[in-house]
Structures are given as structure tokens and as C-alpha cells.
C-alpha positions as CSV (number, residue, x, y, z in Angstrom):
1,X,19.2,0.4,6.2
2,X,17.3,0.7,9.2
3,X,13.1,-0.1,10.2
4,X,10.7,2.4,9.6
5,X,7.1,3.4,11.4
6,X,4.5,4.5,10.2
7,X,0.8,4.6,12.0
8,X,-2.1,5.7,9.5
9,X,-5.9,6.3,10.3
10,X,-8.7,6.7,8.0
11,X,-10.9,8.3,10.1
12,X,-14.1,8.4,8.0
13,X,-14.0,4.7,7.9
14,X,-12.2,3.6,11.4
15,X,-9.5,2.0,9.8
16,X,-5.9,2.0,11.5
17,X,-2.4,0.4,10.6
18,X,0.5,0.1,11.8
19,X,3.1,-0.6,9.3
20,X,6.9,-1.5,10.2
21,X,9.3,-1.6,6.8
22,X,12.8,-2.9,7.5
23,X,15.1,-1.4,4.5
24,X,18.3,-3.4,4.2
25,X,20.7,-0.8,2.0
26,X,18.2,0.1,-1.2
27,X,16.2,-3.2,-0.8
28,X,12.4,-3.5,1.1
29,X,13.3,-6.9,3.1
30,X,10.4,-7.0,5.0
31,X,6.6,-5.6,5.5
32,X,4.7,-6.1,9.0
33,X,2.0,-4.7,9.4
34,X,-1.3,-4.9,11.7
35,X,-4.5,-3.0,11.3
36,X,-8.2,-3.3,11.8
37,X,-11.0,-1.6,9.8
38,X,-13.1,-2.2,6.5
39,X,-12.0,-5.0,4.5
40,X,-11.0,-3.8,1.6
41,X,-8.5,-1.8,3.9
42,X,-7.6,-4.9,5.3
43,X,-7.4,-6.4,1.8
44,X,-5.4,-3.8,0.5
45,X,-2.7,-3.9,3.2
46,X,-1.7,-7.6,3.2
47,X,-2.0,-7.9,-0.8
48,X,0.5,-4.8,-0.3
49,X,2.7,-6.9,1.9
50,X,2.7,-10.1,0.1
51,X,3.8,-7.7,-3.0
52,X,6.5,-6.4,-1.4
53,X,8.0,-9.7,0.1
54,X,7.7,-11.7,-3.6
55,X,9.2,-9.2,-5.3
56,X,12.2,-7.8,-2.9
57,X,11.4,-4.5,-4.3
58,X,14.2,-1.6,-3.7
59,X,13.0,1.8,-2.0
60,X,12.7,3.8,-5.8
61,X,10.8,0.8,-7.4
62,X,8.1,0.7,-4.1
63,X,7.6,4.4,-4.5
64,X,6.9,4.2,-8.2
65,X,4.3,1.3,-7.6
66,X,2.7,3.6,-4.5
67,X,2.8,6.8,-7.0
68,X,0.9,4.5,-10.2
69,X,-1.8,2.9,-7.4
70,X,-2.4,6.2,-5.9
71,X,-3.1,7.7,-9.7
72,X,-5.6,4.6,-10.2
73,X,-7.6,5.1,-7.4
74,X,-8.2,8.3,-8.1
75,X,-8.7,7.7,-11.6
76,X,-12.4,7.1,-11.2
77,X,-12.1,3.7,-12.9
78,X,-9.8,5.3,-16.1
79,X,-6.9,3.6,-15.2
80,X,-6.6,-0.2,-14.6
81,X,-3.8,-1.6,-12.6
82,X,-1.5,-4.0,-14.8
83,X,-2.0,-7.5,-13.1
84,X,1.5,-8.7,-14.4
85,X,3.1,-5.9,-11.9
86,X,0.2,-5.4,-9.1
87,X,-1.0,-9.4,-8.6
88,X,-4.3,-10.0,-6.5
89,X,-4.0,-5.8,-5.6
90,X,-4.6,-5.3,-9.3
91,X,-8.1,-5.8,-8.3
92,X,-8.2,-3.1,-6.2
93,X,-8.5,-0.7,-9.6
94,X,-12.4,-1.0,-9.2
95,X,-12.1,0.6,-5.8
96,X,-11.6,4.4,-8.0
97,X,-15.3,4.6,-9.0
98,X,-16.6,4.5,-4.8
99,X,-14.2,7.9,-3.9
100,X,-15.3,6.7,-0.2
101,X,-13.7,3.7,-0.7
102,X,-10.0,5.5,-1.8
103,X,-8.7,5.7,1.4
104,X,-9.2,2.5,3.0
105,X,-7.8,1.2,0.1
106,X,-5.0,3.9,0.1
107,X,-4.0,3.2,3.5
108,X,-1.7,1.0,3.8
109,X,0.5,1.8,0.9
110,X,0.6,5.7,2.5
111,X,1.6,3.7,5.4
112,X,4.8,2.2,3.4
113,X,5.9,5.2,1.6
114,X,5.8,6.7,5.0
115,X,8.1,3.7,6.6
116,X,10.3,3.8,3.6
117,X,11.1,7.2,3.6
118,X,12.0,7.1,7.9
119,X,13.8,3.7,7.0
């Protein structure tokens, strides 16, 4: 285990987070995160962060959820987000048809899979 780092910027939009992920063996025990920017980036990162701490996700299972959000977003709207699996961020499927909008939602969870994988 060990805490990982990561700092992301969306530049187009001014959004910035810091994200700290401390990975106890295979398990995610904790998200911190602080940021400032657009709200849906702001959105995006803490309904990321109250994910993560409900469901004491392992490394491999936060990756897949990254990998499936990241494909939604830039779905352009195809492809909904399951609510059962993504809670409140589910919401955050309508975010694919504004491809400005991608990143600051993006942000933060390109921020964990960053911390994860230096964790």
C-alpha cells in the first residue's frame, strides 16, 4: 500500500485538483481531494470520492469504473451510466453531448487512476 499524487488541470476551463489516494494492499481506503474550477468539475470529483469511500473499491475494480465513465463521456450521450454501480455520478452521462464539458468532468477520475497507479 502506500498514498498516491496526482495534480490535474483542465486548462480550457481553469479547473485544478489535487487528488491524494491511500491504497491499503489491493483496497482504495481513502480519496482526498481539493480542487477549484467549474462545477460540474467540482461535482464530478466529490461524487467520485464519495463512490470510492461507500464502496471500498480494490485498485482493478476503480480502474474498470474510470475505463466505463471515460467511454460514456465520450459517447456523445450513446452510453448511460448504470445508477445501481455509478450513484449521484451516474448523472454525469448527460455531460457526453457538451465535448467542452468532458474534461471538467473527466478530471478528477484521471486524477485517481493517476494516484492509484503511483500508490
Amino acid at each position: 500500500g502506500g498514498v498516491g499524487e496526482s495534480y490535474q488541470k483542465n486548462p480550457v476551463c481553469g479547473d485544478e485538483i489535487t487528488l491524494r489516494a491511500r491504497v491499503d494492499g489491493e483496497t482504495i481506503a481513502d480519496v482526498a481531494w481539493e480542487g477549484r474550477g467549474c462545477s460540474i468539475s467540482q461535482a464530478s470529483a466529490s461524487m467520485l470520492a464519495d463512490l470510492v469511500a461507500e464502496e471500498g473499491l480494490s485498485r482493478a475494480e476503480a480502474v474498470a469504473l474510470i475505463e466505463v465513465f471515460r467511454e460514456a463521456l465520450r459517447s456523445r450521450g450513446q452510453l448511460e451510466l448504470d445508477e445501481e454501480i455509478y450513484g449521484d455520478a451516474a448523472a454525469l452521462s448527460g455531460v457526453s453531448k457538451f465535448s467542452a464539458r468532458v474534461k471538467c468532468a473527466m478530471l478528477a477520475w484521471v486524477a485517481l487512476e493517476d494516484a492509484i497507479a503511483k500508490a
